[in-house]
Backbone as JSON Lines, residues from 0, in Angstrom:
{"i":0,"aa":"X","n":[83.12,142.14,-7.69],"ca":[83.97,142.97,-6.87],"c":[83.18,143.61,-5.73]}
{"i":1,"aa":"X","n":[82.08,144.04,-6.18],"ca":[81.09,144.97,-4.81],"c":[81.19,143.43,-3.62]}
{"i":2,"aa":"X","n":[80.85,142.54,-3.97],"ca":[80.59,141.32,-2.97],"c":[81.89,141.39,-2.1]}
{"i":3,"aa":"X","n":[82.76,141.01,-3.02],"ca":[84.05,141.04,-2.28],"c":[84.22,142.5,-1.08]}
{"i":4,"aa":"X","n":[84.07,143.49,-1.56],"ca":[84.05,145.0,-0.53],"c":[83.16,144.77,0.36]}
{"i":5,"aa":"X","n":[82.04,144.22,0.09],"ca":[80.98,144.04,0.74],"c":[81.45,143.4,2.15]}
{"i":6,"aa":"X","n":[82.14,142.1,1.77],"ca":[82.85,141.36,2.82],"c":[83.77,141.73,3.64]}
{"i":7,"aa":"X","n":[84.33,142.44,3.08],"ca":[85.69,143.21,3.85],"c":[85.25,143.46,4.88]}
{"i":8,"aa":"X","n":[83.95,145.1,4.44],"ca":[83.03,145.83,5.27],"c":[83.07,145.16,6.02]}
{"i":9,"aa":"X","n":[81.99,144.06,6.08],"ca":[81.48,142.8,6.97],"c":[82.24,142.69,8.02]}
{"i":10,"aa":"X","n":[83.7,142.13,7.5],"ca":[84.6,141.69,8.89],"c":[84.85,142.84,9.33]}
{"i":11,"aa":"X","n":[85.5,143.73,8.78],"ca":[86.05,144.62,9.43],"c":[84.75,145.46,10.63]}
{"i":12,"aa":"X","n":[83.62,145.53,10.55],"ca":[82.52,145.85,11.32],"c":[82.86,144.94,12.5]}
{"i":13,"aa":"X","n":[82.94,143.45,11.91],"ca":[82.73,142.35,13.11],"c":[83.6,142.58,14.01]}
{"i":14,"aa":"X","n":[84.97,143.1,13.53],"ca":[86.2,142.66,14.37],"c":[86.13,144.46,15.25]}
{"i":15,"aa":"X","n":[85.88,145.19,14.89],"ca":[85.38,146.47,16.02],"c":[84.41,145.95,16.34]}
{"i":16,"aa":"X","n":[83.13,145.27,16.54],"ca":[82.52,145.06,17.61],"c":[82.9,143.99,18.62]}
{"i":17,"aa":"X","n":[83.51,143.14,17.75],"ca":[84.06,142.15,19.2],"c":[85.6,142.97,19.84]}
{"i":18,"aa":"X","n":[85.81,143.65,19.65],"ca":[86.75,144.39,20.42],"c":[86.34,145.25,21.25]}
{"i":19,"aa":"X","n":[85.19,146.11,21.43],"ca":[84.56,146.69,21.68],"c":[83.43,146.19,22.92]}
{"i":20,"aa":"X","n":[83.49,144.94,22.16],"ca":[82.29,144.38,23.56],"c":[82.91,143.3,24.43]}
{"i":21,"aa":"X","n":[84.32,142.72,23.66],"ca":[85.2,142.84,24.87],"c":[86.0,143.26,25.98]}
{"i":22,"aa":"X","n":[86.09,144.69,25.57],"ca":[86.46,145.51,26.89],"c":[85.27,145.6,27.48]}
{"i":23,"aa":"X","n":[83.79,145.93,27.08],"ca":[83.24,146.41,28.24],"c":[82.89,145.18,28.98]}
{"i":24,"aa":"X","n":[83.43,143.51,28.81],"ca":[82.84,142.62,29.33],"c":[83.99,142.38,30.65]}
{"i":25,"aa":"X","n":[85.08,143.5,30.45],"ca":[86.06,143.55,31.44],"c":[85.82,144.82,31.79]}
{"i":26,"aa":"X","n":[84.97,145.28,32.23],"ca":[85.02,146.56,32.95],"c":[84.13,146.46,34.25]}
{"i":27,"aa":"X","n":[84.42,147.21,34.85],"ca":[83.33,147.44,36.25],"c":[81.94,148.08,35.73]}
{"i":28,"aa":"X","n":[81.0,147.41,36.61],"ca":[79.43,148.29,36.43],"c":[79.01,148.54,37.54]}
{"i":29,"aa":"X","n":[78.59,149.97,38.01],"ca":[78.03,149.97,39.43],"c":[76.92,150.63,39.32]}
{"i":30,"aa":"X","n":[75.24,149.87,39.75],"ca":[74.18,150.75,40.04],"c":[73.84,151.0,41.29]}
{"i":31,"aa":"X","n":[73.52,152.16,41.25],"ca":[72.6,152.72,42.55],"c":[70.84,152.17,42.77]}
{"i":32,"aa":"X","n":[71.05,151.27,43.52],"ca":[69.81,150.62,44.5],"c":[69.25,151.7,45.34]}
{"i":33,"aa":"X","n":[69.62,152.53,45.84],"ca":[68.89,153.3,46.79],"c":[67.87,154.52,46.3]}
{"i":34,"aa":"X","n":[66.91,154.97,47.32],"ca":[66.07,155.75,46.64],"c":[66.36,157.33,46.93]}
{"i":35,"aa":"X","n":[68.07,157.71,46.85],"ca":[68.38,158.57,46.82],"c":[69.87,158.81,45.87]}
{"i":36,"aa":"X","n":[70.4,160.06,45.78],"ca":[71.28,160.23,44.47],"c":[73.12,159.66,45.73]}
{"i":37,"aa":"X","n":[73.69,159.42,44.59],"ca":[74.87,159.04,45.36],"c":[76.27,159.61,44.68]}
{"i":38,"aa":"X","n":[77.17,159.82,45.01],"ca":[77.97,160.99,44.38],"c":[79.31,159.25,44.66]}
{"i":39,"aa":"X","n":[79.91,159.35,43.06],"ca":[80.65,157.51,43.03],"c":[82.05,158.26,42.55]}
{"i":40,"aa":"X","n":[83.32,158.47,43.01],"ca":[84.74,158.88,42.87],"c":[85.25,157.87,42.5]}
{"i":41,"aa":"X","n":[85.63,157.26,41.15],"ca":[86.35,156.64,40.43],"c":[87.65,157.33,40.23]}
{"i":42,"aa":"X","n":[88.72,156.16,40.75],"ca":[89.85,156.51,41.07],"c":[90.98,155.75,40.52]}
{"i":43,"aa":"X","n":[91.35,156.19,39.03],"ca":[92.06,155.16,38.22],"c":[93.46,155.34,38.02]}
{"i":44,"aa":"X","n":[94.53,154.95,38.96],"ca":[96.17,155.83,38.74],"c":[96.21,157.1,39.18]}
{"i":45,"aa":"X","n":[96.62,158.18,38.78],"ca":[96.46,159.06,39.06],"c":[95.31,160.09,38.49]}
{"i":46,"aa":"X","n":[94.14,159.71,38.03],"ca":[92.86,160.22,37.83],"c":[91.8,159.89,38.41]}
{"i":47,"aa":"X","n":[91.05,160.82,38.51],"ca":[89.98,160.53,39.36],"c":[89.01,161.66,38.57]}
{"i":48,"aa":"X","n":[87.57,160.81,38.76],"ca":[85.91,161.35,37.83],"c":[84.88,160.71,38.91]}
{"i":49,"aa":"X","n":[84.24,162.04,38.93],"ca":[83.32,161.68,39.81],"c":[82.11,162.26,38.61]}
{"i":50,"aa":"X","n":[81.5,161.11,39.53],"ca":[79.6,160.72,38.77],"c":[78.67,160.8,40.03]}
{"i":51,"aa":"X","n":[77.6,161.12,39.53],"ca":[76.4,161.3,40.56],"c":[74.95,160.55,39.8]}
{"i":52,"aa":"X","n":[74.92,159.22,40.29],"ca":[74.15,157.96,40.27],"c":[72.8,158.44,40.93]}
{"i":53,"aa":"X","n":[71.58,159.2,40.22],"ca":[70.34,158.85,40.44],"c":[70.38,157.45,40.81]}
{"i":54,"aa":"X","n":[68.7,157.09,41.23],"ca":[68.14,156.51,42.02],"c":[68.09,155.01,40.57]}
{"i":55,"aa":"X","n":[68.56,154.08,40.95],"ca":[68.21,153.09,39.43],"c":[69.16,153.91,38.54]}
{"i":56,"aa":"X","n":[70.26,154.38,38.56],"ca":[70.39,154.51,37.3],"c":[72.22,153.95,37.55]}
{"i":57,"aa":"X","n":[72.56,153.4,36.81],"ca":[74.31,152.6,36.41],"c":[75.1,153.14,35.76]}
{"i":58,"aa":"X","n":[76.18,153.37,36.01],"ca":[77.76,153.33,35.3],"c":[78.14,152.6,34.97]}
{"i":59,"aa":"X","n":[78.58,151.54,33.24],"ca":[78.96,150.49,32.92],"c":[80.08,150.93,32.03]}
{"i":60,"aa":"X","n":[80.88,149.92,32.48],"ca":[82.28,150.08,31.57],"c":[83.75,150.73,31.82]}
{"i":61,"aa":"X","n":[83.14,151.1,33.32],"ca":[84.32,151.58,33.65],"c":[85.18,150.81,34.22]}
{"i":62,"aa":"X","n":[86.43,151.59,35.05],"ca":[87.63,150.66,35.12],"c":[87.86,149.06,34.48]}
{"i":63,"aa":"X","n":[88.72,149.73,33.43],"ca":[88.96,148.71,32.5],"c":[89.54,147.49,33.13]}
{"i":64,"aa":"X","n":[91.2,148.39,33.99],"ca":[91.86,147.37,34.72],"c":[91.83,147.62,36.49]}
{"i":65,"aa":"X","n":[90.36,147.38,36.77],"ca":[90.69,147.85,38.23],"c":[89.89,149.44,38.5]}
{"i":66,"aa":"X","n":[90.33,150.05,40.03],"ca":[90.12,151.09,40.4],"c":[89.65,151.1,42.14]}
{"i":67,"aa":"X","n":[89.99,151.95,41.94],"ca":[89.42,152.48,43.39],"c":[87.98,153.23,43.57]}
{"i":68,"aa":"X","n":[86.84,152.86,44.24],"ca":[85.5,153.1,44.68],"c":[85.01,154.05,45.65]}
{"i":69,"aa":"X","n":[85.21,155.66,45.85],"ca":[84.79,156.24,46.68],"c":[83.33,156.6,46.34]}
{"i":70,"aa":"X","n":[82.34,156.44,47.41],"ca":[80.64,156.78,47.71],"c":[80.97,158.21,48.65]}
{"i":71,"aa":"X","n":[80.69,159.48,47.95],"ca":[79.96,160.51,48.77],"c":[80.88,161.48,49.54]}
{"i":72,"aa":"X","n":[82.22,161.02,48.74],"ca":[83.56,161.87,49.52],"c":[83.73,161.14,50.55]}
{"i":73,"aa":"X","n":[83.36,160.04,51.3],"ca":[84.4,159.45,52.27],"c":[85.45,158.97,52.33]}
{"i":74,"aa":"X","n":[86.4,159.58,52.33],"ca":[87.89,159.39,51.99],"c":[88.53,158.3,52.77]}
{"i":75,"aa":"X","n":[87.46,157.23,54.21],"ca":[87.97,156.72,54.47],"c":[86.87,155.48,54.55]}
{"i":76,"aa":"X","n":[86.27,155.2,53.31],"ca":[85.37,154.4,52.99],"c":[85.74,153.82,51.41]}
{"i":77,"aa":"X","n":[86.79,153.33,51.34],"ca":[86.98,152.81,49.45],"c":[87.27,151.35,49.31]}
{"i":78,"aa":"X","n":[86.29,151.58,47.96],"ca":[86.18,150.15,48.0],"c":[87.46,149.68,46.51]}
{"i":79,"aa":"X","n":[88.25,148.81,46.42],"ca":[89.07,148.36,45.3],"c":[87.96,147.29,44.64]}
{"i":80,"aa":"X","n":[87.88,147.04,43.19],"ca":[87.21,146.78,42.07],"c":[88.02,146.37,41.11]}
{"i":81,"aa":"X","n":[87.98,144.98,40.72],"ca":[88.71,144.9,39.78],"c":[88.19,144.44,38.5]}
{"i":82,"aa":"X","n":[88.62,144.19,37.0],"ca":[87.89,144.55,36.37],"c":[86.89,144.54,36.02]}
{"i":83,"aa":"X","n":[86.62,142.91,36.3],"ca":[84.89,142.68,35.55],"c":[83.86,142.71,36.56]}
{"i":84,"aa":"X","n":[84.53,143.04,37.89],"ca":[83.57,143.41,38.99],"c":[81.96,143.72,38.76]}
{"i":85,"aa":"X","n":[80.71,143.58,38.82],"ca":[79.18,144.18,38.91],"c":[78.61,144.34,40.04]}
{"i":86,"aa":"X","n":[78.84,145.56,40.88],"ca":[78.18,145.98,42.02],"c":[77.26,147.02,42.0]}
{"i":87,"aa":"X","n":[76.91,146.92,43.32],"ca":[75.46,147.96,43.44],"c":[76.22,148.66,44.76]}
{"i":88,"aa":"X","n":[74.83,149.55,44.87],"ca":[74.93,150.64,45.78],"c":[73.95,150.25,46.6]}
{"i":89,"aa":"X","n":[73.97,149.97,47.61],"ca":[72.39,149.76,48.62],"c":[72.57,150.27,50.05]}
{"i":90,"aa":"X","n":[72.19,150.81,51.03],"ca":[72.11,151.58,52.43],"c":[73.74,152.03,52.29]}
{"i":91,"aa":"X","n":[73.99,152.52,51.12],"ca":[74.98,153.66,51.19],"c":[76.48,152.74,51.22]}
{"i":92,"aa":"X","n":[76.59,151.34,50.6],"ca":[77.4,150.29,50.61],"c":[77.28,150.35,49.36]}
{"i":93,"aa":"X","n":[78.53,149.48,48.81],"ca":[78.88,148.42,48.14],"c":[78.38,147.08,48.15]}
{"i":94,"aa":"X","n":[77.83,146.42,47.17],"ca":[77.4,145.48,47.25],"c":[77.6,144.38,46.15]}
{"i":95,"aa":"X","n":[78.45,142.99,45.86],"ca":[78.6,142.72,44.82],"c":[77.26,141.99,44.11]}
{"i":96,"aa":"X","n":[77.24,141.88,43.06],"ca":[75.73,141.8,42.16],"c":[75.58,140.79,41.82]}
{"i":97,"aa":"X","n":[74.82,139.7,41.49],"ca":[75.15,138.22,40.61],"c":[75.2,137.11,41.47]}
{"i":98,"aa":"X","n":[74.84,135.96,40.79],"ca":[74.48,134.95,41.36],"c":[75.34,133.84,42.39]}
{"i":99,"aa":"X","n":[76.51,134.33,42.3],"ca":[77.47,133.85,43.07],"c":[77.67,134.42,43.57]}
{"i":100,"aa":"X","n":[77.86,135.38,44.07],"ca":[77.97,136.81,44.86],"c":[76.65,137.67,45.82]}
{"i":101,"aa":"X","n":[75.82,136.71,45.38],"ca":[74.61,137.32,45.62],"c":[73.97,138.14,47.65]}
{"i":102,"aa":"X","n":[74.57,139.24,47.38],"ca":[74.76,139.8,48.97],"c":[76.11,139.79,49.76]}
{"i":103,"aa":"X","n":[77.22,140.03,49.18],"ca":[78.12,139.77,49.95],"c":[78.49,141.21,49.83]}
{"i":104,"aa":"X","n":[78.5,142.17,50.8],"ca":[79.19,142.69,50.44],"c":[80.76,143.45,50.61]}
{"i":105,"aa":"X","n":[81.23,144.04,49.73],"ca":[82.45,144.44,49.45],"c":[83.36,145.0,50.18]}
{"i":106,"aa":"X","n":[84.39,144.95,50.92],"ca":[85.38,145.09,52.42],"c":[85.96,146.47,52.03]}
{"i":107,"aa":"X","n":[86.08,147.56,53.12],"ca":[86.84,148.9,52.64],"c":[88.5,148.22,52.56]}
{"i":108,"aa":"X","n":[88.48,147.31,53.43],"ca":[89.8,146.93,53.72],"c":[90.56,145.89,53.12]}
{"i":109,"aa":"X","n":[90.29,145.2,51.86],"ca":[90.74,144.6,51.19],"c":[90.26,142.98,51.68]}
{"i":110,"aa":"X","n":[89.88,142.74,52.84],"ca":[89.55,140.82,53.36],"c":[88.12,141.14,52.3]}
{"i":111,"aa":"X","n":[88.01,139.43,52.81],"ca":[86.73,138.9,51.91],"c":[85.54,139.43,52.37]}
{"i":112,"aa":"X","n":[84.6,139.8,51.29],"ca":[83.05,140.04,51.27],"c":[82.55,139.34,52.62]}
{"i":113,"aa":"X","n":[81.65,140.46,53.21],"ca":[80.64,140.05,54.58],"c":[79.55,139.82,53.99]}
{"i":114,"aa":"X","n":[77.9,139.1,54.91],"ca":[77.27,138.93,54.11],"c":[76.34,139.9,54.01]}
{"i":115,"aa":"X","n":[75.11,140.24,53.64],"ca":[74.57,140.85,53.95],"c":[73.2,140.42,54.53]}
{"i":116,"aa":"X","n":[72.84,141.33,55.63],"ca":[71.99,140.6,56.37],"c":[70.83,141.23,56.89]}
């Protein structure tokens, strides 16, 4: 009988971690590249949390489905993110992260990624 509980345990552990590490494999991650602090307004429906991104340091997991991207209070600088998005922060931009993406970065205005240059 312990074996049998034992197993239960088992799955039931397994099945919260793959639930668990499937949302955050749909969430946004954004680090700060620059060698100064950056103030990041996550803007989800009608909520909004602001974070302040030392130099190297990331936010992972957020916006589950999406969001809106304000850097530093510019209210007319936002970037849209959708879920599994991985961007950076670099000369005070958006930048998307990864090997297919590698330098493009992210439009305030919704058209496609410019490059970076």
């Amino acid at each position: 009988m312990r074996l049998a509980g034992m197993m239960h345990l088992m799955r039931a552990v397994g099945v919260i971690w793959l639930l668990s590490s499937s949302t955050a494999a749909h969430a946004v991650s954004i680090t700060n590249r620059d060698e100064h602090d950056h103030k990041v307004t996550v803007i989800e429906g009608d909520t909004k949390a602001d974070h302040l991104l030392k130099p190297s340091q990331a936010l992972k997991g957020i916006c589950a489905k999406g969001c809106t991207i304000r850097l530093n209070d510019a209210e007319d600088d936002e970037y849209q993110l959708e879920a599994d998005d991985v961007v950076s922060i670099e000369d005070g931009s958006l930048y998307y992260d990864g090997p297919d993406a590698a330098a493009a970065q992210l439009p305030a205005d919704g058209a496609k990624p410019h490059s970076k240059q």
